[in-house]
ZATIRO-233322 format. One record per residue (C-alpha): residue number from 1; x, z, y. Coordinates in steps of 0.02 Angstrom, whole numbers, plus 50000, padded with zeros to 5 digits. Each point is the difference from the previous one (the first is absolute). Example, Ala and Ser with C-alpha at 12.3 -4.5 7.8 and 13.67 -1.06 7.14 Angstrom:
2
<site n="1" east="50615" up="50390" north="49775"/>
<site n="2" east="50069" up="49967" north="50172"/>
//
This chain:
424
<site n="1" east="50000" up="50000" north="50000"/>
<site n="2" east="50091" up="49959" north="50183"/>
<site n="3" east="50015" up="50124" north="50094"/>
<site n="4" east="49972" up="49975" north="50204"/>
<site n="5" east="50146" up="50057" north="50109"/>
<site n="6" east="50013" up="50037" north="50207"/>
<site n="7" east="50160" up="49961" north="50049"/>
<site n="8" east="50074" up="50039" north="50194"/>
<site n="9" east="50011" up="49840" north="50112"/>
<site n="10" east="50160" up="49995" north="50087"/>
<site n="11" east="50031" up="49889" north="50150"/>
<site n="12" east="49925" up="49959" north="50153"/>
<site n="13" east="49964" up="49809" north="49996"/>
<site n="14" east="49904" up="49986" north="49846"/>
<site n="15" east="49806" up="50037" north="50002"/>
<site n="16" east="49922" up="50088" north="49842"/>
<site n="17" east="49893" up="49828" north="49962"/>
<site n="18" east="50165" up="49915" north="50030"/>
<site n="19" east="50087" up="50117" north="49850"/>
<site n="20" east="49843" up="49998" north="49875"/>
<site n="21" east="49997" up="49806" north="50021"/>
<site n="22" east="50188" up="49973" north="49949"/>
<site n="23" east="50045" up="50158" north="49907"/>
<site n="24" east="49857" up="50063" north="49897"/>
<site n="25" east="49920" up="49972" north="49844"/>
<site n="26" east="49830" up="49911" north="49969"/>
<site n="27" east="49897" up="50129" north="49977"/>
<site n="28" east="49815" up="49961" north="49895"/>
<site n="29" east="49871" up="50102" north="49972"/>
<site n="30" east="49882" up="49997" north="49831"/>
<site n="31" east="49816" up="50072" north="49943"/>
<site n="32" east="50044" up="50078" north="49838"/>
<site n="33" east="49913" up="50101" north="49880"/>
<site n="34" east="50061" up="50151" north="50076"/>
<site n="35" east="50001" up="49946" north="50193"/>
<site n="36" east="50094" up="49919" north="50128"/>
<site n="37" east="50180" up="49962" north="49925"/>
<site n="38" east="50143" up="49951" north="50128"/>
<site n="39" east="50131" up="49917" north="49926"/>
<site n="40" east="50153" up="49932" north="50088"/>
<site n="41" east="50057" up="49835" north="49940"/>
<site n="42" east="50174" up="50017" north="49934"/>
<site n="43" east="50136" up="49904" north="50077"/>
<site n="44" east="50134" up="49888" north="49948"/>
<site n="45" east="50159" up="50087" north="49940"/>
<site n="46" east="50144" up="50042" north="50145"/>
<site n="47" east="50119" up="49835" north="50002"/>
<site n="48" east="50172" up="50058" north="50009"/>
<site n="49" east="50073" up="49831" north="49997"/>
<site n="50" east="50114" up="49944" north="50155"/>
<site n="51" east="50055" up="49859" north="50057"/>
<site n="52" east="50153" up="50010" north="50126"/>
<site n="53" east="50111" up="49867" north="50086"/>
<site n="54" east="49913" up="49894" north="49862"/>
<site n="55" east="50054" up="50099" north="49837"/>
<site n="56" east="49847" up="50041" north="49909"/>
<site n="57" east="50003" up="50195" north="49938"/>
<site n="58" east="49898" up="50077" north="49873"/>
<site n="59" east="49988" up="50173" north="50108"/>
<site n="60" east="50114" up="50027" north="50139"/>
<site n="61" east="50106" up="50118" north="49882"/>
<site n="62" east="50200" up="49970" north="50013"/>
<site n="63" east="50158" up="50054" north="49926"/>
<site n="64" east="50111" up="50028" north="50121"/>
<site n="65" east="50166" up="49967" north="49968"/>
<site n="66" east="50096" up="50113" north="49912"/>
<site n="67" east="50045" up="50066" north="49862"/>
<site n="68" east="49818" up="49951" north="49912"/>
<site n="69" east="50040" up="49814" north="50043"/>
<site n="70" east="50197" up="50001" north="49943"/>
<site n="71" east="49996" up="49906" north="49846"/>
<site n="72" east="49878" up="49863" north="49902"/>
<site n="73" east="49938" up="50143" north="49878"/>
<site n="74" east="49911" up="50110" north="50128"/>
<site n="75" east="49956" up="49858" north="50103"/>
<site n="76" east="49906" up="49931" north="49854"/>
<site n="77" east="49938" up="50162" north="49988"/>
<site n="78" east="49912" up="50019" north="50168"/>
<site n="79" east="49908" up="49835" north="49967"/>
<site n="80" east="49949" up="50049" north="49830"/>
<site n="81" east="49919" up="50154" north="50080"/>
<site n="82" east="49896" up="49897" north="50128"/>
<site n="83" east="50118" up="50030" north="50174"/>
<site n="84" east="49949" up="49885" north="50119"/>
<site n="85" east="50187" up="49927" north="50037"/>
<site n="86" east="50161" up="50059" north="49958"/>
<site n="87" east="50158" up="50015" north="50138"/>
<site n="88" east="50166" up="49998" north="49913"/>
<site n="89" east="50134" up="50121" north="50035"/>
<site n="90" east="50117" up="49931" north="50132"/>
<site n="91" east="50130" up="49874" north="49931"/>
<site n="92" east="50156" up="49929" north="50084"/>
<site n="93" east="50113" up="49872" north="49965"/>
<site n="94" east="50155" up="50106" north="49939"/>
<site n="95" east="49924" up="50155" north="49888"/>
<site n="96" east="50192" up="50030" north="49957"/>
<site n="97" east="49996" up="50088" north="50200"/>
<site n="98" east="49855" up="50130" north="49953"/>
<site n="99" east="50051" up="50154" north="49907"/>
<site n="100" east="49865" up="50125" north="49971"/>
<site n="101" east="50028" up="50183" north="49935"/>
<site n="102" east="49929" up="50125" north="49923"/>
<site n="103" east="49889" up="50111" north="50019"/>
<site n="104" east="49932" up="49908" north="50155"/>
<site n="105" east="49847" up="50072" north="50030"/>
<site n="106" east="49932" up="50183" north="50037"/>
<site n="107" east="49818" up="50072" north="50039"/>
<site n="108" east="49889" up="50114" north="50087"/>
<site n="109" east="49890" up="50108" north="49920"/>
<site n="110" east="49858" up="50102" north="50098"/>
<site n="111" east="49993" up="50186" north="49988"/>
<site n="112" east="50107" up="50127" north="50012"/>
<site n="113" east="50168" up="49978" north="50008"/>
<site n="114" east="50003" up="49826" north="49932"/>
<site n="115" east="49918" up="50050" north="49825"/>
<site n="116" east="50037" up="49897" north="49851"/>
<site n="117" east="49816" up="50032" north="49980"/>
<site n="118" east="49953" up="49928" north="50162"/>
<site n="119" east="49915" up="49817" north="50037"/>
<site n="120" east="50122" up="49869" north="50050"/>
<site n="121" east="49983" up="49960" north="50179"/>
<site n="122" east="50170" up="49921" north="50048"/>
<site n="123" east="50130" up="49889" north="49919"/>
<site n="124" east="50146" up="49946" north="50063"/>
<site n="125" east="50128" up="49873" north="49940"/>
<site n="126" east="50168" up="49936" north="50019"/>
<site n="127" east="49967" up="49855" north="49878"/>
<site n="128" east="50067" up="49813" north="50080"/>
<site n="129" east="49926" up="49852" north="49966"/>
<site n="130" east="50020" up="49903" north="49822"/>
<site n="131" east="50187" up="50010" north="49899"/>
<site n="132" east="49921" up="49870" north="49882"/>
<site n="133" east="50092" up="49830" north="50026"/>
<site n="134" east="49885" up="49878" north="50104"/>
<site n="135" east="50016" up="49878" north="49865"/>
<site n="136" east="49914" up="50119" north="49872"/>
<site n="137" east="49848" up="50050" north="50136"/>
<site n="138" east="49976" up="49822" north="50044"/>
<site n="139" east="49973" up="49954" north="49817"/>
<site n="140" east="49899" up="50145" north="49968"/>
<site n="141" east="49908" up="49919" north="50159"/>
<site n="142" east="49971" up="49842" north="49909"/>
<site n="143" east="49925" up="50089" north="49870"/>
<site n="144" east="49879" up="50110" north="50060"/>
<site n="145" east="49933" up="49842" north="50109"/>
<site n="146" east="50002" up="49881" north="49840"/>
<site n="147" east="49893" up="50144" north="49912"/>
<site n="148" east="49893" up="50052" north="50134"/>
<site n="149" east="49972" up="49840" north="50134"/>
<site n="150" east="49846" up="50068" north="50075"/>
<site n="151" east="50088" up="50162" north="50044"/>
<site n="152" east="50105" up="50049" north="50149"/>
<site n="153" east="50174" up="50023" north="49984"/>
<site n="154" east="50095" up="50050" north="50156"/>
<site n="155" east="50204" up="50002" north="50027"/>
<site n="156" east="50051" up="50126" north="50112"/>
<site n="157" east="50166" up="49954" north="50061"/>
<site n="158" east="50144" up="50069" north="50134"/>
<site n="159" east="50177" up="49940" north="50031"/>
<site n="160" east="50113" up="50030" north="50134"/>
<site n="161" east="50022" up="49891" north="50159"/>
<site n="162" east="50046" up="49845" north="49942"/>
<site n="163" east="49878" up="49835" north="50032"/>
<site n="164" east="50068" up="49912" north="49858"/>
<site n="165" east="50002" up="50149" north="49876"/>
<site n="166" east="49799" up="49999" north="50060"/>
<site n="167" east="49985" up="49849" north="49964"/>
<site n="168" east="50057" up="49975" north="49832"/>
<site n="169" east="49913" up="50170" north="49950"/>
<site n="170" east="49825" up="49930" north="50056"/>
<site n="171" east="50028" up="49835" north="49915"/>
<site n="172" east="50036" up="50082" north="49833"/>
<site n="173" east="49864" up="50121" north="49993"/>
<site n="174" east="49887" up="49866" north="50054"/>
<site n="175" east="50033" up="49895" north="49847"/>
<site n="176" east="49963" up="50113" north="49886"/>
<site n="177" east="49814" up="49974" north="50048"/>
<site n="178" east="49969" up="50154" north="50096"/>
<site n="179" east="49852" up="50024" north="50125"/>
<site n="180" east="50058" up="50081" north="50147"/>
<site n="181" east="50162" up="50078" north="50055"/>
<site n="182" east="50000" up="50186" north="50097"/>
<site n="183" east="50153" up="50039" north="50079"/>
<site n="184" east="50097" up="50168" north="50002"/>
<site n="185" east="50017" up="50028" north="50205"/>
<site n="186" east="49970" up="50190" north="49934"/>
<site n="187" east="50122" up="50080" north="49871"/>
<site n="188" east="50057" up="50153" north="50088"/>
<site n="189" east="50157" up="50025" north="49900"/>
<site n="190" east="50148" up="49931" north="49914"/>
<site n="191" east="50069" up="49838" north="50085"/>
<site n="192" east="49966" up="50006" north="50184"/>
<site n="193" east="50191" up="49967" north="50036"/>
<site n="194" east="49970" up="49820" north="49922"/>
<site n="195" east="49811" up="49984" north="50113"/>
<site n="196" east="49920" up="50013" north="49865"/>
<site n="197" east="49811" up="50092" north="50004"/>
<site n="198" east="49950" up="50113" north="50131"/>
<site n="199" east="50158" up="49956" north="50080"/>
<site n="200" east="49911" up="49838" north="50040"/>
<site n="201" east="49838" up="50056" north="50038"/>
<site n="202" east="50037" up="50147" north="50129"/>
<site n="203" east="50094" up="49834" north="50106"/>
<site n="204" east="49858" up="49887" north="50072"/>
<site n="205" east="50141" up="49880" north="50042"/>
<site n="206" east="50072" up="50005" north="49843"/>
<site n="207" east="49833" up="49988" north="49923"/>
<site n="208" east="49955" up="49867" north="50095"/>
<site n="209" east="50127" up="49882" north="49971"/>
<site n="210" east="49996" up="50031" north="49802"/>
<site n="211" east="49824" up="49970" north="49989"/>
<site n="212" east="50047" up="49831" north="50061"/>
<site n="213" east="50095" up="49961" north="49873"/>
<site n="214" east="49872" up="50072" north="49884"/>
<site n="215" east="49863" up="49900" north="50046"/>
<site n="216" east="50076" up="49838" north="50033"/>
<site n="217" east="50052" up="50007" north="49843"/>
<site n="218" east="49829" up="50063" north="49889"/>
<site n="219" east="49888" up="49874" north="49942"/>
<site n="220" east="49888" up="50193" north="49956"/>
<site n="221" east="49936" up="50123" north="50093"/>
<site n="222" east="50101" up="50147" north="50039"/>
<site n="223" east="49962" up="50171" north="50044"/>
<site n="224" east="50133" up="50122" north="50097"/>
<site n="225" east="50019" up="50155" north="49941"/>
<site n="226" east="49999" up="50137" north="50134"/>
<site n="227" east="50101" up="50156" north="50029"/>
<site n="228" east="49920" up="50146" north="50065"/>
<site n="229" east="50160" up="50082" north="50057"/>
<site n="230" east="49999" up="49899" north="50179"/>
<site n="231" east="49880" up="50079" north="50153"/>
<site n="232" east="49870" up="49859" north="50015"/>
<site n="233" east="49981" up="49923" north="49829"/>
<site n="234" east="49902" up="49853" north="50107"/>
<site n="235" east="50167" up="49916" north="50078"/>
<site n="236" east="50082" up="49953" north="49826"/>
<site n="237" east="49803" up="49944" north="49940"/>
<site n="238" east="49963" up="49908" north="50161"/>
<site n="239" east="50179" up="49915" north="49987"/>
<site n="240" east="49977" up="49956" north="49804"/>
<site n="241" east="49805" up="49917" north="50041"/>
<site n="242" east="50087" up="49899" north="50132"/>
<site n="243" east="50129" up="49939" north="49903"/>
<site n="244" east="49901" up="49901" north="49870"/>
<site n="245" east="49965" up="50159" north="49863"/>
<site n="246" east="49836" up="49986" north="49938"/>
<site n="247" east="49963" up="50185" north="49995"/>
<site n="248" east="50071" up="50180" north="50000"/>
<site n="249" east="50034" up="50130" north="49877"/>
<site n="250" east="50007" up="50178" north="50072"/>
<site n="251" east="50067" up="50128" north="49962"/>
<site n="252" east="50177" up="50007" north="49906"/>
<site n="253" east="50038" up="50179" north="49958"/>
<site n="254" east="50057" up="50129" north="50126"/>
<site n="255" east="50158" up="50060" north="50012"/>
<site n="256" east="50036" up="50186" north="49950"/>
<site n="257" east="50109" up="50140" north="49938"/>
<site n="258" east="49869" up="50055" north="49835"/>
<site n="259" east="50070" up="50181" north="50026"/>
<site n="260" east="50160" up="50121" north="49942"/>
<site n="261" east="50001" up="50087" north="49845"/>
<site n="262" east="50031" up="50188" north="50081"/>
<site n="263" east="50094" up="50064" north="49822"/>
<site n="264" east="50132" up="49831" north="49995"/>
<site n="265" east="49981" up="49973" north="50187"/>
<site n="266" east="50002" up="49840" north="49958"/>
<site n="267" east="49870" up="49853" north="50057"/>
<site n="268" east="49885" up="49910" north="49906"/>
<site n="269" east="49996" up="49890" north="49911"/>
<site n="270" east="50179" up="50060" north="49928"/>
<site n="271" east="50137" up="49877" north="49965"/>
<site n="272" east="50165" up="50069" north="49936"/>
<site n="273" east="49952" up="50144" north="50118"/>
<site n="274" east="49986" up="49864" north="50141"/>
<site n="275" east="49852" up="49900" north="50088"/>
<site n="276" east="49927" up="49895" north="50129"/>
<site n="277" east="49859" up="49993" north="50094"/>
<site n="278" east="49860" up="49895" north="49910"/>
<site n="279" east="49825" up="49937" north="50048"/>
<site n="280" east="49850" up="50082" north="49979"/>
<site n="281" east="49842" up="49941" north="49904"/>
<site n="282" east="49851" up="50093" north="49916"/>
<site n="283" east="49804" up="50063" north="50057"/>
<site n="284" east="50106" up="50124" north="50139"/>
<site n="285" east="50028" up="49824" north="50104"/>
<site n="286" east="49855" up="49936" north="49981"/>
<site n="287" east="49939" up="50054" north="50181"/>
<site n="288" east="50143" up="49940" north="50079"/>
<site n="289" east="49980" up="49824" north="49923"/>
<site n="290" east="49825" up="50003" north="50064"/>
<site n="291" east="50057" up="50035" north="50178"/>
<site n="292" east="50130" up="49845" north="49959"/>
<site n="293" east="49884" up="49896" north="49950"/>
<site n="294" east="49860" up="50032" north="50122"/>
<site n="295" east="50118" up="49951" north="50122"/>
<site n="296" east="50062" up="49842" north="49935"/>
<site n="297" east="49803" up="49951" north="49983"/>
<site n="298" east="49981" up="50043" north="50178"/>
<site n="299" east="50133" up="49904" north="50053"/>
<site n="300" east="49924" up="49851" north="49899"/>
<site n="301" east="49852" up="50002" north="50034"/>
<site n="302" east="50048" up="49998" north="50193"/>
<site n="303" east="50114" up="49868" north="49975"/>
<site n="304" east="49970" up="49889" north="49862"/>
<site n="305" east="49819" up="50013" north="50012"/>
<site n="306" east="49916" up="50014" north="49830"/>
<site n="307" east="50113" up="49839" north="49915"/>
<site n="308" east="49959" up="49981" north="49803"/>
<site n="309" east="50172" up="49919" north="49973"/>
<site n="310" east="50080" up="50176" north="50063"/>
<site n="311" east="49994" up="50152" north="49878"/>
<site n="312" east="50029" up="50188" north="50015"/>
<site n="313" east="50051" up="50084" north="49823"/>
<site n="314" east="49997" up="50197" north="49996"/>
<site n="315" east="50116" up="50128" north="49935"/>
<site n="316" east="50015" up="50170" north="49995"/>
<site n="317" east="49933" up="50138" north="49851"/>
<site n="318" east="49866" up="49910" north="49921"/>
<site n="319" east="49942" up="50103" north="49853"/>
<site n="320" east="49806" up="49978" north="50009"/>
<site n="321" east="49885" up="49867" north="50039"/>
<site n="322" east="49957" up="50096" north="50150"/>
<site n="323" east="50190" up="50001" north="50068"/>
<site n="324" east="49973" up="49813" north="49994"/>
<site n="325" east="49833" up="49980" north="50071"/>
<site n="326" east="50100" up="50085" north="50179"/>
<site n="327" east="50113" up="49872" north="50005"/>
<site n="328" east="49865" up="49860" north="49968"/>
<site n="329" east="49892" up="50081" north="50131"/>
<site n="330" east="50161" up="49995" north="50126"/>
<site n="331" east="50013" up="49810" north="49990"/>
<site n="332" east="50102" up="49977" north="49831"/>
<site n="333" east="49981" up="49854" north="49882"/>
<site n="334" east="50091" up="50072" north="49858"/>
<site n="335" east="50062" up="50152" north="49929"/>
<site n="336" east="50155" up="50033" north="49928"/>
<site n="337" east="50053" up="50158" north="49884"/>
<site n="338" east="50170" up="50036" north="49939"/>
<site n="339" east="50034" up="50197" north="49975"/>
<site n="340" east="49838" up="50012" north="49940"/>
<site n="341" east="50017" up="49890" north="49870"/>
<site n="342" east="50174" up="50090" north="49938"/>
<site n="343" east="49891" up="50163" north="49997"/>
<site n="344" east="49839" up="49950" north="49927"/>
<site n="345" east="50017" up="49830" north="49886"/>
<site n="346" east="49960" up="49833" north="50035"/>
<site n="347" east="49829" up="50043" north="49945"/>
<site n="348" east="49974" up="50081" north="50151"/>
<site n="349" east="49930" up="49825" north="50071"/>
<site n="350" east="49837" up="50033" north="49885"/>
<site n="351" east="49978" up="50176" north="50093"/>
<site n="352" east="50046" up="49925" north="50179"/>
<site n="353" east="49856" up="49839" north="49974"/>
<site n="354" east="49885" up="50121" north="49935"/>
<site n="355" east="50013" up="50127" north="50159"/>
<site n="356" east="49990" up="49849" north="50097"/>
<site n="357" east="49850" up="49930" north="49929"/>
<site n="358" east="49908" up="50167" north="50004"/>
<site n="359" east="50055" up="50017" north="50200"/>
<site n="360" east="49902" up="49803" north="50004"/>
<site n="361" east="49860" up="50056" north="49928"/>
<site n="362" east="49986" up="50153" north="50104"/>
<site n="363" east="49994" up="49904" north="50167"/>
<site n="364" east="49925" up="49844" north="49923"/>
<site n="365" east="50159" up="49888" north="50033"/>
<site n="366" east="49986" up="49842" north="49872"/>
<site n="367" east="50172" up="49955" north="50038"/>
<site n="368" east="50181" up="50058" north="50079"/>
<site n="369" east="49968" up="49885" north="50154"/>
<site n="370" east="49816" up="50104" north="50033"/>
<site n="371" east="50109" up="50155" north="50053"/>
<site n="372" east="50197" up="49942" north="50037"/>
<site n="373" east="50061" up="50049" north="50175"/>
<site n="374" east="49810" up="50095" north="50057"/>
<site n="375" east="50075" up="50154" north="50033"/>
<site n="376" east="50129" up="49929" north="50127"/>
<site n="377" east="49893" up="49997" north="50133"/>
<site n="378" east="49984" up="50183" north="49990"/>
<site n="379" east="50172" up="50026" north="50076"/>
<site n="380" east="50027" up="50041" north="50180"/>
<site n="381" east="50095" up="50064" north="50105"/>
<site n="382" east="50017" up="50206" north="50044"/>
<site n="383" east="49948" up="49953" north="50180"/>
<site n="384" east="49839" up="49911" north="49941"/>
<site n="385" east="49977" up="50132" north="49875"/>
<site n="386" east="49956" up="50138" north="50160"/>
<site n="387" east="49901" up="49869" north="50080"/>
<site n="388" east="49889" up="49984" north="49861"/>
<site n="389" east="49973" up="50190" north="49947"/>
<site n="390" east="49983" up="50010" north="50208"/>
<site n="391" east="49875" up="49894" north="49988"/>
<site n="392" east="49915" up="50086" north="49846"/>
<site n="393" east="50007" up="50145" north="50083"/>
<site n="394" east="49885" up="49938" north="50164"/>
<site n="395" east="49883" up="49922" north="49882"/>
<site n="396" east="49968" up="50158" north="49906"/>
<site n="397" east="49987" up="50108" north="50141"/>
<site n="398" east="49866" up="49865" north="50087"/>
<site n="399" east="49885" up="50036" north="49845"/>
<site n="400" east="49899" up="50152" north="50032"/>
<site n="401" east="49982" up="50132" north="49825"/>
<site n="402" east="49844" up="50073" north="50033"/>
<site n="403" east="49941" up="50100" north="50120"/>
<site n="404" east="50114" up="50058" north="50173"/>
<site n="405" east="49916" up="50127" north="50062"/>
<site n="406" east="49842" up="50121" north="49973"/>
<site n="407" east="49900" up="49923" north="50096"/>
<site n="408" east="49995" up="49820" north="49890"/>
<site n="409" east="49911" up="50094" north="49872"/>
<site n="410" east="49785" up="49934" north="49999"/>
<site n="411" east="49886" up="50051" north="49883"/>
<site n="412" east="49951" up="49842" north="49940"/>
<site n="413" east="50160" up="49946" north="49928"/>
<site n="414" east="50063" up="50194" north="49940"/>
<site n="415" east="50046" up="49952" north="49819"/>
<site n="416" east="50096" up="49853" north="50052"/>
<site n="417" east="50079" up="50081" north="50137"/>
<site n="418" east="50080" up="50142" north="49884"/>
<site n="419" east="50042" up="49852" north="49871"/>
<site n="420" east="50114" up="49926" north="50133"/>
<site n="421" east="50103" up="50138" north="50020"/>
<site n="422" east="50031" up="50027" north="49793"/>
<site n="423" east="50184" up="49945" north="49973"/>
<site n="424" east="49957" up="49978" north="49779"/>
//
């Protein structure tokens, strides 16, 4: 039996006819044996699929690149579990340069004093991008396109400032039959001396003349992956969109210090009783990615106007559907998750598309474009902010609550007059 529901109305430009017409269900009413029966005519189920810079996505659900994307096994994997596309951990053209260690990663638990019991909130790692030779990924590549050719594949690549050394990166990765290519502008360790990663993306100049070379070379799109450690994540974003890139990713991890171990007095993670600071990933980010992100959609929708062939993909502790529903609802086209996926399984893309599906159905969205980038407009400035509780204010104090003075009372309207001054 359906069940009716009143749900609050935000906004101010929509009328309540307007929001029944295009939001709610058909409702019918039958004469049955036992009465009037409403029933509310079920709708069609939430469509998850995506299409963005014309790759066509199953749900909007990405591996970001990683460690969950570093070889042809778990990249297979992902797909076999249903993820919408798959983003390859960052290759370069000489793996013999990147030397990872180990242990290279360390967490943070809630509760007291770090508890082994606690939930993981934070991760950090010192992990570079792939030691697997380039020849090996880019036959893996091959593969996993020849086995899957209605998936998306993605090659995340960095190298360090050299146009030709672009160049012949781009064309290799692009004949393995790849989809798109997202660039590392973002790694916030391990390299920077050969501008390579963030090293690139904190310079707008820099940036800017790389993603020249980029995208006079791709015959894909490419997306720019953003570092959060700059002060306005908008410059790099705004430079990257008007250099050709087809989109954004946002964020990269954050760089950090996880914490000290106060018996070894030694920092963590713990390498020979060394370490270095790492970058920072897990649910505790996830607010700060928001604010990233919300600010790169800002910035685009100002600027770039609301262009289909430019795409915003979101990062930043997605664990439930509802962690990427935010990011959606900020302006995002796609989701990516990476720690989360280390922590919880590839399966977790069954749990995410669920959430998601059940946050649809809630607010009667039918599909990821119904609700991507409405809550933008809710963001203001602090200025406008006190103009508009000032304003709330007069408005409230211009309606009268009941009666002012003793005198107002009549005997004709007693009962009423008393119910006007009953605050439940």
């Amino acid at each position: 039996m359906a069940s009716l529901s009143l749900t609050h109305i935000g906004g101010t430009n929509n009328s309540v006819a307007e929001f029944v017409r295009t939001r709610c269900r058909p409702i019918t009413a039958q004469i049955g044996r036992v009465g009037l029966r409403v029933t509310a005519e079920t709708s069609r189920e939430p469509d998850l699929s995506v299409t963005v810079n014309g790759l066509q996505m199953p749900n909007p659900f990405v591996i970001g690149s990683g460690p969950p994307g570093t070889n042809y096994t778990v990249m297979k994997r992902a797909f076999d579990e249903g993820w919408g596309a798959v983003i390859a951990k960052t290759v370069s053209l000489d793996a013999t340069k990147v030397i990872n260690v180990t242990p290279r990663y360390a967490r943070l638990r809630a509760g007291s004093n770090g508890s082994a019991k606690g939930q993981i909130i934070g991760w950090e790692n010192i992990e570079l991008i792939s030691d697997r030779p380039l020849e090996t990924m880019l036959k893996e590549f091959k593969q996993l396109k020849a086995e899957y050719p209605d998936r998306i594949l993605i090659a995340s690549i960095m190298e360090e400032y050299d146009k030709a050394v672009w160049e012949e990166l781009i064309d290799r990765v692009e004949q393995t039959g790849i989809d798109a290519i997202e660039v590392n502008f973002s790694c916030p360790h391990g390299m920077p001396e050969r501008k390579m990663g963030a090293a690139v993306g904190q310079d707008c100049a820099l940036l800017e003349e790389v993603c020249g070379w980029i995208n006079a070379k791709a015959t894909v799109p490419v997306w720019a992956k953003m570092t959060p450690n700059i002060t306005d994540i908008t410059q790099p974003a705004r430079v990257a969109l008007n250099s050709g890139c087809e989109g954004v990713a946002a964020i990269n991890t954050i760089m950090s210090v996880m914490g000290i171990n106060l018996q070894s007095l030694r920092p963590e993670p713990c390498v020979e009783g060394y370490s270095t600071p790492g970058g920072y990933s897990s649910k505790a980010v996830h607010p700060i990615a928001l604010g990233k992100v919300m600010n790169i959609a800002k910035m685009m929708r100002s600027e770039f106007g609301d262009k289909a062939d430019l795409s915003l993909s979101g990062i930043g502790g997605v664990e439930t559907g509802g962690d990427a529903a935010e990011f959606i609802l900020l302006g995002a086209s796609t989701v990516q998750v990476c720690t989360g996926v280390m922590m919880h399984g590839y399966g977790l893309v069954k749990k995410l598309s669920a959430e998601l599906k059940d946050f649809m159905r809630m607010h009667n969205f039918s599909s990821i474009e119904d609700f991507r980038g409405v809550s933008l407009e809710y963001f203001t400035t602090h200025t406008d902010l006190v103009r508009r509780q000032q304003e709330a204010i007069r408005q409230r104090k211009a309606i009268k609550k009941g009666l002012q003075s003793d005198k107002d009372w009549t005997g004709d309207g007693f009962v009423n007059e008393t119910e006007s001054m009953v605050s439940n």
